[in-house]
C-alpha positions, 0 to 999 in steps of 0.5 A: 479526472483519470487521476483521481479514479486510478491514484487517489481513489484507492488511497481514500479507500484504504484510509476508509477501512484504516479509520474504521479499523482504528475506530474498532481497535478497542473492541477486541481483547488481545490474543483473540481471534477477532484480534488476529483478523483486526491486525491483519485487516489493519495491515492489509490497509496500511500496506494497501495506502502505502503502495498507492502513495508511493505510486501516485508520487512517483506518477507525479515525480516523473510527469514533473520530471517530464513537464520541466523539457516543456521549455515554452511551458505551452504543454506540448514537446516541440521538436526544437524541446527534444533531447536525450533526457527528454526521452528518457523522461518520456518513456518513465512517464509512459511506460511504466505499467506497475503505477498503472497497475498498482490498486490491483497488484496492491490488492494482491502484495497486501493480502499476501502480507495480511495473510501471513501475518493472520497465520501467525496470529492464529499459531499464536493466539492457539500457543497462547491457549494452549498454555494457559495465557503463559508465553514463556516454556518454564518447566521447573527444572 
């Protein structure tokens, strides 16, 4: 249960907002404002669903890694199972505080992105009007 909460449940939450920006993508004409907010909404999911997969797979990758020590496959490390690899794999599983972290510090990377690529849209979108739909500088000369 602490698995689904922590891992896949940020996961369904960003493919939620991913579909319903899909969903939207027809509404907004390009090089819009809305546009600019829709693309930075959509890449903010996308970042979002990409940190905590790859979390949640290397949380899975290194229980695995952790788990193959096991060599009576009863789920407990006897002392005759303890090796230096099994240390090592022990502490990838419990030490790592960026997988267990990641939903917030995923929050945090995928905003900074959606807001850099927001800001960019908005000087865009702004070139764009200003020049009357043209985006390319042709002065005649």
């Amino acid at each position: 249960m602490k698995i689904f909460i922590f891992k896949i449940l940020p996961i369904i939450f960003g493919l939620v907002g991913f579909l319903i920006l899909i969903r939207r993508r027809n509404k907004y004409p390009k090089n819009s404002l809305k546009w600019t907010f829709w693309l930075s909404g959509l890449i903010f999911c996308s970042i979002y669903i990409a940190y905590n997969a790859i979390a949640l797979g290397l949380d899975i990758y290194y229980k695995m890694d952790y788990s193959s020590f096991d060599l009576n496959n009863n789920g407990n490390m006897e002392m005759s199972e303890w090796t230096d690899d099994a240390k090592i794999a022990m502490e990838k599983v419990t030490g790592d505080t960026a997988r267990a972290f990641a939903p917030i510090v995923g929050i945090i990377y995928s905003t900074v992105i959606a807001i850099i690529v927001l800001i960019s849209g908005l000087i865009w979108s702004n070139i764009v009007k200003t020049n009357g739909g043209r985006t390319t500088h042709n002065n005649g000369s």
